[in-house]
C-alpha positions in Angstrom: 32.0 53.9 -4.1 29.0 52.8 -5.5 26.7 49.7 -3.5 24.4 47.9 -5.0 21.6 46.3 -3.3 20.9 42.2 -3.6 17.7 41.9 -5.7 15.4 39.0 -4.8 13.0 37.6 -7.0 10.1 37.1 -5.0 8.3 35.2 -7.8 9.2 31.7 -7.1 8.6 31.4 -3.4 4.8 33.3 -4.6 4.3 30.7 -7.0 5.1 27.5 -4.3 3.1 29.4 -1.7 -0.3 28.4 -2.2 1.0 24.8 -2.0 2.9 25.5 1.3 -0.2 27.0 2.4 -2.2 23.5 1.7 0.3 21.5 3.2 0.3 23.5 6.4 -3.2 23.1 6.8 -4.4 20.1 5.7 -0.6 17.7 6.4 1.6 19.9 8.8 -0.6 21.1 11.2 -2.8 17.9 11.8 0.2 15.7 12.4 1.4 18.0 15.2 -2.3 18.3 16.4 -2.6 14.5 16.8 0.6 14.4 18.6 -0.4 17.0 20.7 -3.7 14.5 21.3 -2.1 11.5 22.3 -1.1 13.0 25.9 -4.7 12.8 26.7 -7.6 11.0 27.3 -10.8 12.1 25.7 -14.2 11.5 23.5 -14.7 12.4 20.7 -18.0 14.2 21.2 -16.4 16.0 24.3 -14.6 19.4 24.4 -13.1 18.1 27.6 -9.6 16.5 27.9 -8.0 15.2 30.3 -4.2 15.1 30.5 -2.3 11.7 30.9 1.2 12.2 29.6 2.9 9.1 28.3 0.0 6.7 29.5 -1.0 6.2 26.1 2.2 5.2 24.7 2.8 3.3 27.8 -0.8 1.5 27.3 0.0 1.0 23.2 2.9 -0.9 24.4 1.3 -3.3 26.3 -1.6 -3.9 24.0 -1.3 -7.4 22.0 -4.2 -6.1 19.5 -1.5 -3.6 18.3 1.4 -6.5 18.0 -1.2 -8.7 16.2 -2.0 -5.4 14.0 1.7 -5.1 13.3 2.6 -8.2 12.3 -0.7 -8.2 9.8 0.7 -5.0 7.9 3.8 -6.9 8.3 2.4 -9.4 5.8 0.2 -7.2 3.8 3.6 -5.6 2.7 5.7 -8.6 2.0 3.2 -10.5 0.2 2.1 -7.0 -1.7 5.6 -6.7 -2.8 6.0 -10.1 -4.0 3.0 -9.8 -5.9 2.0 -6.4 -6.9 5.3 -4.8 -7.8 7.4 -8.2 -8.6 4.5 -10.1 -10.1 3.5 -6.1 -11.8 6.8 -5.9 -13.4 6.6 -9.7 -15.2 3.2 -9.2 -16.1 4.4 -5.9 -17.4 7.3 -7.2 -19.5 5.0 -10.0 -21.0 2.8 -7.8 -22.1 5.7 -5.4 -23.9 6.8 -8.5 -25.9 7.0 -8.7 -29.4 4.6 -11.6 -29.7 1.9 -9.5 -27.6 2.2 -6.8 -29.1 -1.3 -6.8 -31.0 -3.0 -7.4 -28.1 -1.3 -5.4 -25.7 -3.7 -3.0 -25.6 -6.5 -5.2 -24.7 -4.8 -6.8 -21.8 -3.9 -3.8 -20.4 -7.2 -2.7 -20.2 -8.3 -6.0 -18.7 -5.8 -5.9 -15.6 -6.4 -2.5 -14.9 -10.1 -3.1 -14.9 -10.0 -3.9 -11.1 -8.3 -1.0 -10.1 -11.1 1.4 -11.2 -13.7 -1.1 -9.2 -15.2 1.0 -5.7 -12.8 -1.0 -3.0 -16.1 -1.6 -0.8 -17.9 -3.6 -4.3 -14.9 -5.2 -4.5 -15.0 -6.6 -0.8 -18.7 -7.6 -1.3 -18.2 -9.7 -4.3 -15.2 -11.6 -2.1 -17.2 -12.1 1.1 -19.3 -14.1 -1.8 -16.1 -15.8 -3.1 -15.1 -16.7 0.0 -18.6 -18.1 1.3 -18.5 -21.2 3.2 -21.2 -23.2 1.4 -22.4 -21.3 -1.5 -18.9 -19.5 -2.4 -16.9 -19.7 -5.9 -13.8 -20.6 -4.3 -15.2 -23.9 -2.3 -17.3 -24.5 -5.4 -14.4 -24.7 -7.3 -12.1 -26.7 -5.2 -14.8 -29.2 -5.4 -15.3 -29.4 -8.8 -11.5 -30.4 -9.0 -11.9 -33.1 -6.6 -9.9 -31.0 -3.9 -13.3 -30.3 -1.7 -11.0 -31.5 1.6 -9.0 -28.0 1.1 -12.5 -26.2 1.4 -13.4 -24.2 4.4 -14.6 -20.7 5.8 -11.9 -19.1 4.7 -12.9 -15.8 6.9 -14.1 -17.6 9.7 -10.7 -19.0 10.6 -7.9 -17.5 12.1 -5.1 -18.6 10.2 -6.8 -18.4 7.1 -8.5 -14.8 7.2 -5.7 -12.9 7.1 -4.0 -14.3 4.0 -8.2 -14.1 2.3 -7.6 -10.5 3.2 -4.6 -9.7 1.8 -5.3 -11.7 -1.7 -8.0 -9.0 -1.9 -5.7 -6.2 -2.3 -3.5 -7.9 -4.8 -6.3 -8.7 -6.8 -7.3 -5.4 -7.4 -3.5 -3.6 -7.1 -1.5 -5.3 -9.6 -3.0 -3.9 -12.5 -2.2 0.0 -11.0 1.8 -1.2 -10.4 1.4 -3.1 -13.9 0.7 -0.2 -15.8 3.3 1.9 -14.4 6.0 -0.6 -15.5 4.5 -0.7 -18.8 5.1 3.1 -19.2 8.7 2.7 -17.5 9.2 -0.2 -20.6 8.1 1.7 -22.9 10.6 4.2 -22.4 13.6 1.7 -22.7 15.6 2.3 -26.2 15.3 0.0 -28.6 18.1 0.0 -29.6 19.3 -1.7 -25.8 17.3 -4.3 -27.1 18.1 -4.8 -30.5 21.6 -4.9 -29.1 21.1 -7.4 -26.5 19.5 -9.4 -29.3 21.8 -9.1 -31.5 24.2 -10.4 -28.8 22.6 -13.6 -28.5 20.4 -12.8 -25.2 17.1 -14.8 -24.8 13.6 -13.1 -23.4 15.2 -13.6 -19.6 18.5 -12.4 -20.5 17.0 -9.0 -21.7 14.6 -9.1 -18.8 17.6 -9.1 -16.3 20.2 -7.6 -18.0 18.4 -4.2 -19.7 14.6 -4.0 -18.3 15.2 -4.4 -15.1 18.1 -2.4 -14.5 16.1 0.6 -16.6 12.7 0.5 -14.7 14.5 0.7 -11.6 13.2 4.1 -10.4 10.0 2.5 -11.2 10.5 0.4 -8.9 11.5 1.8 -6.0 8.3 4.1 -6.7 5.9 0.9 -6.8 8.0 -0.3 -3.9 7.3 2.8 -1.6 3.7 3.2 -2.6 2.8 -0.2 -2.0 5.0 -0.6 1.1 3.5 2.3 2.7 -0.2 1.4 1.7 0.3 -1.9 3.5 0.2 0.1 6.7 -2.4 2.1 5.9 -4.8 -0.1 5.0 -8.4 -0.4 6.1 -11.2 -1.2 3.9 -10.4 -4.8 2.8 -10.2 -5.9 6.8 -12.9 -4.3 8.1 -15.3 -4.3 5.3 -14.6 -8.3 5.2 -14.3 -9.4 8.6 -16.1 -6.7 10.1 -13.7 -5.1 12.1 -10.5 -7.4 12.0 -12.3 -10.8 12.9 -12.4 -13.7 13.8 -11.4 -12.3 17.4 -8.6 -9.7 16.0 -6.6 -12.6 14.0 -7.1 -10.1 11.0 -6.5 -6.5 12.4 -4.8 -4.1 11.3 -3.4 -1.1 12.8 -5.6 1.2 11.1 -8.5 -1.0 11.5 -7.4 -1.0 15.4 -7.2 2.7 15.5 -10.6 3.5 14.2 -12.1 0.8 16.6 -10.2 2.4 19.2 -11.1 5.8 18.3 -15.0 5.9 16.7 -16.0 2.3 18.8 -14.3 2.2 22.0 -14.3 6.6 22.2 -10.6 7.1 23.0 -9.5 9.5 20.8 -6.2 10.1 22.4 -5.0 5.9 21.7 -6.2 6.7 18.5 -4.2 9.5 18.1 -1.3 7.1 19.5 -1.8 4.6 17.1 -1.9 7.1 14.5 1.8 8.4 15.3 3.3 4.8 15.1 1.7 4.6 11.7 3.3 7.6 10.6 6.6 6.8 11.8 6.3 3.6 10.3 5.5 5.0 7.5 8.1 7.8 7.3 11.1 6.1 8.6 10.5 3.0 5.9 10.3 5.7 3.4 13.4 7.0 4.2 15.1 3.6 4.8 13.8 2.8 1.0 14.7 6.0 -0.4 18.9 5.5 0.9 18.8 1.9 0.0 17.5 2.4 -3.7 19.6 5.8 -3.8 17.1 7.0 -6.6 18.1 10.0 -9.0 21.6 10.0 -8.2 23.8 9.7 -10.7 26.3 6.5 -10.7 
């Protein structure tokens, strides 16, 4: 009796193993190494470390700065959501109208303008905005006769954090905008022309056939911006300079680099840095069963 030997075809796992490779080094192996990290206690300019166990985790739990953090990045998503992907999508279909549609192009270009803008210029220009004397913003409430609203809008601590976040959906949207447009454009006409024909009006369609069609779009926009709400960094510190006043505008990254680079505690960093990441992975997930994208209905 005659065997034949299995043939594999080593090909495909050669072709996906450079990429392995890059992951292990540069994604893989640093997430286990921080792990590893927060069971100590060390500096960051010292080869000496100093075991602790779960004191870290234990000290993380107890520490205000990091509920304060959390409930920031809290907002940042929320609000970036309503804004960047939900107000992304309208500004989207408005611009994919009929009546638009000469100049589209133009708009486009003028939305997406900020995204291509260095984040740190960007914060500059606002810390002018948001000046309490000489800013545009008070200047402008007081041209319209509303100069009692005017205040330092970073000085305060129930308005910085809400200064912060309008940063970041200033400069967002257009990104999430864009992607909608491409996710519109790629909608048959001839869903439209039906729903037309049918008698739908502009909110109709928008409901019934562009939403339902861009969906994978948006849970995309969702998860990126979700996830970048508890990453971010730049807008906070750059603007209050390190999560000020007091820590009323913190964020956890903003916490763990203070905690890390400021206070030299590299393993609380290294904590902080693991409940970002399983923030981060376990909404992901939670996003990716609720939307159930790429399955077939």
């Amino acid at each position: 009796m005659v065997r034949f030997k299995k043939r594999y075809n080593l090909a495909p796992y050669l072709f996906i193993l450079p990429a392995l490779l890059m992951l292990a080094v540069f994604i893989y192996y640093p997430i286990i190494q921080n792990f590893i990290y927060s069971f100590f206690r060390f500096s960051a300019f010292s080869p000496t470390k100093t075991f602790v166990g779960l004191d870290n985790f234990k000290n993380l739990l107890e520490d205000s700065v990091v509920r304060t953090g959390l409930v920031n990045n809290v907002r940042y998503a929320v609000i970036s959501v309503i804004f960047q992907v939900f107000g992304g999508l309208v500004v989207a279909a408005i611009l994919e109208d009929k009546l638009l549609r000469r100049v589209a192009p133009l708009l486009r270009v003028i939305y997406f303008m900020p995204v291509v803008i260095s984040i740190s210029v960007i914060c500059f220009l606002f810390t002018f905005v948001y000046h309490p004397t000489v800013g545009l913003l008070n200047k402008f409430l007081e041209l319209i006769g509303l100069k009692s609203l005017a205040k330092p809008w970073l000085g305060l601590p129930n308005t910085a954090p809400f200064a912060v976040i309008a940063v970041s959906q200033w400069q967002s949207i257009g990104y999430i905008m864009l992607l909608f447009v491409v996710a519109i454009q790629k909608i048959p006409q001839e869903l439209m022309e039906a729903a037309e024909i049918d008698g739908a009006g502009r909110f109709r369609r928008f409901f019934s056939v562009t939403l339902p069609q861009v969906k994978e779009t948006l849970f995309v926009t969702t998860l990126i911006t979700v996830t970048g709400a508890f990453l971010v960094f730049n807008e906070p510190y750059i603007l209050t300079r390190g999560g000020g006043p007091g820590t009323s505008s913190i964020t956890l990254a903003v916490h763990m680099y203070l905690s890390g680079f400021f206070r030299d505690n590299m393993g609380y960093a290294s904590t902080i840095a693991i409940v970002i990441f399983l923030i981060t992975a376990v909404l992901g997930v939670l996003q990716a069963t609720l939307f159930r994208t790429g399955k077939d209905e």
